[in-house]
C-alpha positions as CSV (number, residue, x, y, z in Angstrom):
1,X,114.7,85.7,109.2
2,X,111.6,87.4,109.6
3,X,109.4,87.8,106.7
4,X,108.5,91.6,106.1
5,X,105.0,92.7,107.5
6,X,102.1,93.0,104.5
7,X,101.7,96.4,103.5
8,X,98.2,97.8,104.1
9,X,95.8,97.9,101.3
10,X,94.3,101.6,100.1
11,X,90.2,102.1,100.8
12,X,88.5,103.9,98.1
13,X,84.9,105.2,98.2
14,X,82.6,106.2,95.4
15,X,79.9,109.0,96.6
16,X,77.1,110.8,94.8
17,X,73.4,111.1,94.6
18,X,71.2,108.6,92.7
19,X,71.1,108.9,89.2
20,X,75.0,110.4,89.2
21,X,75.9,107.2,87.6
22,X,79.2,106.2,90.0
23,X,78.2,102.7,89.8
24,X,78.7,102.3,86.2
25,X,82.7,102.9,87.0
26,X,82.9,100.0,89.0
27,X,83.9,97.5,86.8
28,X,86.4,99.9,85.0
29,X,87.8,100.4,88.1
30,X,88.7,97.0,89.6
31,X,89.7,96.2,85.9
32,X,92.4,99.2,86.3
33,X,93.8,97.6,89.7
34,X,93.6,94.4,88.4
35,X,96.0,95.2,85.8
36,X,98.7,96.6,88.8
37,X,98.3,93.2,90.2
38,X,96.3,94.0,93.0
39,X,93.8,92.4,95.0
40,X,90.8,94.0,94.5
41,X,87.2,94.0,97.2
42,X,84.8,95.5,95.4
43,X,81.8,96.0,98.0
44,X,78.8,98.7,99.1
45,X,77.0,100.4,101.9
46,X,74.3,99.5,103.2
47,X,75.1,95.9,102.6
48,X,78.3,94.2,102.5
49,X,78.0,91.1,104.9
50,X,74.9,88.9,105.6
51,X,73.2,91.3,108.4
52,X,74.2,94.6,105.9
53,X,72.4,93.4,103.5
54,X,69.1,92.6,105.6
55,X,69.6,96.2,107.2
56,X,70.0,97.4,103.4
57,X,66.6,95.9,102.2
58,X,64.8,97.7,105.5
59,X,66.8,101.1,104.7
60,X,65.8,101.3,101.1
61,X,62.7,100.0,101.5
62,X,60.6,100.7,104.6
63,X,59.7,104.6,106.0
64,X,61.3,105.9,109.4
65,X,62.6,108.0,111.6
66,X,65.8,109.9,110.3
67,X,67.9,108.9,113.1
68,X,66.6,105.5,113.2
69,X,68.4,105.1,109.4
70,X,71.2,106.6,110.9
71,X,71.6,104.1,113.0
72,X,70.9,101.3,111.6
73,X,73.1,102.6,108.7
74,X,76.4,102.6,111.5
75,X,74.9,99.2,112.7
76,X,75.3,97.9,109.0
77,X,78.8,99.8,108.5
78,X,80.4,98.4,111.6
79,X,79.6,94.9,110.5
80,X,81.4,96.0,107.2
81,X,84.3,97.3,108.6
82,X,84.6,94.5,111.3
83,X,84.2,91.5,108.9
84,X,85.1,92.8,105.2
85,X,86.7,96.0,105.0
86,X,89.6,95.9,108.0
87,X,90.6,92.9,106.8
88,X,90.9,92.9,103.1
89,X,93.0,95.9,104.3
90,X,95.8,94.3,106.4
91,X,96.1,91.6,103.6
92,X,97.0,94.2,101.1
93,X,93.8,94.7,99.1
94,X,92.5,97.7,97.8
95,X,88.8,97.8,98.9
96,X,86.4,99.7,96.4
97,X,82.8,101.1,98.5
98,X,80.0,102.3,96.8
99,X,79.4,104.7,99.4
100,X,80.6,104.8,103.2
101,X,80.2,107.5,105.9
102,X,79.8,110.6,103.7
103,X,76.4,109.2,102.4
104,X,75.3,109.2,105.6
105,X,76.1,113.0,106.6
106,X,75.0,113.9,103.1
107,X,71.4,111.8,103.3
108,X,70.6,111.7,107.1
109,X,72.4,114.9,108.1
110,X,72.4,117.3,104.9
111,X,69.2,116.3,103.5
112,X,66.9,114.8,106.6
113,X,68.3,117.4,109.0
114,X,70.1,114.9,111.6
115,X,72.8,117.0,113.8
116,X,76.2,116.4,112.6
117,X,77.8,116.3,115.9
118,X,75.3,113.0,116.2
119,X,76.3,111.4,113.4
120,X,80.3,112.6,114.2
121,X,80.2,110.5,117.9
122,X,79.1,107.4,115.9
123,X,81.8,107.7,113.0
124,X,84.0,108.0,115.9
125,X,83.0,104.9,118.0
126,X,82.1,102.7,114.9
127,X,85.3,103.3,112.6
128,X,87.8,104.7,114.9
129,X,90.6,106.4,112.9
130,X,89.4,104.6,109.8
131,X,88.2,106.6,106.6
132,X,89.1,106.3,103.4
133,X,92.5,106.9,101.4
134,X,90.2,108.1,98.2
135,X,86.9,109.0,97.4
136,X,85.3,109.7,94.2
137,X,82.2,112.3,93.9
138,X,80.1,111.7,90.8
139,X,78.6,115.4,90.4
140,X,75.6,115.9,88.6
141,X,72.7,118.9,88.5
142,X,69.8,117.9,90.5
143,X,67.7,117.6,87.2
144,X,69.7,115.3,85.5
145,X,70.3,113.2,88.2
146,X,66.7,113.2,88.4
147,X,66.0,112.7,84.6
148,X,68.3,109.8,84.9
149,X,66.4,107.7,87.9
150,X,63.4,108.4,85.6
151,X,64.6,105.5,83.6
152,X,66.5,103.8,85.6
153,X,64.7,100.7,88.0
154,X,62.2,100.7,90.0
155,X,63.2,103.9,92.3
156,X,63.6,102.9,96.7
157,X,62.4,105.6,98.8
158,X,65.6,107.7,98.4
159,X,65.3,108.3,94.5
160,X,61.9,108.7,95.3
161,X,62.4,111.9,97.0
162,X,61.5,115.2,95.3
163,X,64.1,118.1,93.5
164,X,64.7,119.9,97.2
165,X,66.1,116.8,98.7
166,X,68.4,115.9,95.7
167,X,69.7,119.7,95.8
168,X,70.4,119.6,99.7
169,X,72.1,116.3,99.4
170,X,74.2,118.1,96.4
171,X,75.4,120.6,98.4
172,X,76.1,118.6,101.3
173,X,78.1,116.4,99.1
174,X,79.9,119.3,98.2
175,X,80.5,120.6,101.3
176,X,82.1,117.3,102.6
177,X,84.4,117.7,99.4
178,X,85.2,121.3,100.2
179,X,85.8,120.3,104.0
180,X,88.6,117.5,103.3
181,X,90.0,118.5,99.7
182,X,93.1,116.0,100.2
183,X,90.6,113.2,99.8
184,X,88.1,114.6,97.6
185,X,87.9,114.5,93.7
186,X,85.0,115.8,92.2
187,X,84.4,114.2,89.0
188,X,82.0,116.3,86.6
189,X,79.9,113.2,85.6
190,X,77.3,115.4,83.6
191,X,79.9,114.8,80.6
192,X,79.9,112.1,78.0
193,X,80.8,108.9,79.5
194,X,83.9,107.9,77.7
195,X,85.4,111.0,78.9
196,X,84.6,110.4,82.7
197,X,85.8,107.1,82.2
198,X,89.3,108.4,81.2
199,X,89.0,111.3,84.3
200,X,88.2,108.2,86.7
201,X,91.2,105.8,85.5
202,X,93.2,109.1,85.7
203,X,92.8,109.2,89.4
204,X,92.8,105.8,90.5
205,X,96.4,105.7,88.6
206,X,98.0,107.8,91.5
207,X,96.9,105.8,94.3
């Protein structure tokens, strides 16, 4: 007899801008799969292998063109996919991503002005009919998310950028969310954490 075929893991994402706080759910989360007896990757973009996280420390950290981070962002996510993600996924885990591919159309294309249809014929021939099963969207007003990197670390170039960049990377957050509403929850994370906490292990309970 043959033994039956592992089912295929679930990929959830985590999305938002800086300062929206999805990171802080994390640990809740993996805890909450955990629990179901689940193998859990938690992992995040840029970065997740050895050459993501070089690419990472040059993204965050050094000034270019728009489409050169775009590039090097897919360069950095097809490692990902090829050596962590795809096959966590045909063992059965669940793979948790702070961010994936709708960072990049919300920071390169919605708030640096790269064309979509660019960034589109690279999703295409980097993930191939991958994308994720889930993704969360921490939602916050531009002025708290930027009242919260304040405080936070020492800001990379990103958090660095001024209220007009946070608010077009908001609404092209949005817009992804509005664009593929099967995928999408928006989590209100401008609310007292405890209570976002509860919304968050709400959702991950039905996947």
């Amino acid at each position: 007899m043959t033994k039956n075929p592992k089912k295929r893991g679930k990929f959830i994402t985590l999305e938002g801008m800086d300062g929206a706080g999805k990171s802080t759910h994390i640990p809740n989360i993996i805890a909450a799969l955990k629990a179901r007896g689940l193998e859990v990757v938690s992992t995040r973009e840029p970065g997740g292998t050895r050459l993501g996280e070089q690419l990472r420390a040059l993204l965050l950290h050094d000034a270019m063109h728009a489409e050169t981070e775009t590039l090097l962002m897919f360069a950095a996510r097809r490692e990902h996919i090829a050596n962590l993600i795809e096959p966590a996924l045909k063992r059965g885990a669940y793979v948790l991503s702070d961010r994936f591919t709708d960072a990049t159309y919300a920071y390169q294309c919605g708030a640096k002005g790269v064309p979509s249809h660019k960034i589109k014929q690279l999703e295409k021939w980097v993930q191939g009919k991958l994308q994720p099963d889930l993704t969360l969207l921490f939602d916050v007003p531009v002025e708290i998310s930027i009242q919260r990197l304040t405080v936070a670390r020492e800001p990379d170039k990103f958090e660095r950028e001024d209220a007009k960049f946070f608010e077009k990377l908001r609404q092209a957050y949005l817009m992804r969310a509005k664009e593929d509403p099967a995928r999408f929850r928006i989590i209100d994370a401008n609310q007292a954490l405890d209570k976002v906490k509860v919304i968050v292990k709400n959702i991950i309970s039905t996947i």
